[in-house]
C-alpha positions as CSV (number, residue, x, y, z in Angstrom):
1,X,0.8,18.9,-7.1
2,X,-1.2,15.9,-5.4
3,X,0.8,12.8,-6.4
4,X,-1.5,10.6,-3.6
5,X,1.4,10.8,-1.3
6,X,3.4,13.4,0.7
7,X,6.7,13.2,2.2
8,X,7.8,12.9,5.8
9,X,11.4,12.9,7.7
10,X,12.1,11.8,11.3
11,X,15.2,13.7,12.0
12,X,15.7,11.3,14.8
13,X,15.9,7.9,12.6
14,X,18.4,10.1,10.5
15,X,21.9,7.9,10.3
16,X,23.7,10.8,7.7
17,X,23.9,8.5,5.0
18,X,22.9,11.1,2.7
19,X,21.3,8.7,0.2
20,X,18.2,11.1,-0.2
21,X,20.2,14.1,-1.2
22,X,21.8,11.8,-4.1
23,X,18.6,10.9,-5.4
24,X,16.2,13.8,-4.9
25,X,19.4,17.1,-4.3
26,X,16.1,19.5,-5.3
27,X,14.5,17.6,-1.9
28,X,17.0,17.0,0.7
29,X,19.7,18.8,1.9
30,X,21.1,18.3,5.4
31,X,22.0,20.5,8.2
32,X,25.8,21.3,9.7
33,X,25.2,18.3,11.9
34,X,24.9,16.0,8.5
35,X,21.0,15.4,9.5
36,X,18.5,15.4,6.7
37,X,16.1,17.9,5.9
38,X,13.0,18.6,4.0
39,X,12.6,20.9,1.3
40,X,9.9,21.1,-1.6
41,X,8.9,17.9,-2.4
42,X,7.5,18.8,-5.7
43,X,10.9,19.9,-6.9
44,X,11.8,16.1,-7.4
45,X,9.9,13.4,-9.8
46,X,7.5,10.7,-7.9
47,X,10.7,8.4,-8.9
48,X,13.4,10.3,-7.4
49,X,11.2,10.5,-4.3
50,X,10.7,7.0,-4.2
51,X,14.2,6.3,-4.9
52,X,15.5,8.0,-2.1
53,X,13.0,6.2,0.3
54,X,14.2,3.1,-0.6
55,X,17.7,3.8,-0.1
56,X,17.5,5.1,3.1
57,X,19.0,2.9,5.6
58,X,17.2,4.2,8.5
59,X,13.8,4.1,7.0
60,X,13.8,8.4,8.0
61,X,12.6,8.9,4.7
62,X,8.7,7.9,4.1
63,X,6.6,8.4,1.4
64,X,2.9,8.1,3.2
65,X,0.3,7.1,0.9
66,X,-3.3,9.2,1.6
């Protein structure tokens, strides 16, 4: 699905909030360490997404616009 954006994680800005995996659970899930990582974007709605960029507090959640 093309939505006009995809969706990138820097592991290093990562501060284990965990904010993304409340919003978008079918997205994010993070490692043993508590660090965030990507799964299938198109499993979450263009909302959730956006939602969970937002409410990161590290800004390691980005939704790049192509």
């Amino acid at each position: 699905m093309d939505r006009g954006f995809v969706v990138e994680v820097d592991r290093d800005l990562c501060v284990i909030a965990e904010s993304c995996s409340l919003h978008a659970p079918k997205t994010f899930s993070h490692d043993g360490g508590g660090i965030v990582v990507l799964g299938e974007p198109n499993a979450s709605t263009t909302e959730e997404l956006e939602r969970a960029e937002r409410d990161c507090p590290s800004g390691a959640i980005q939704l790049v616009r192509q």
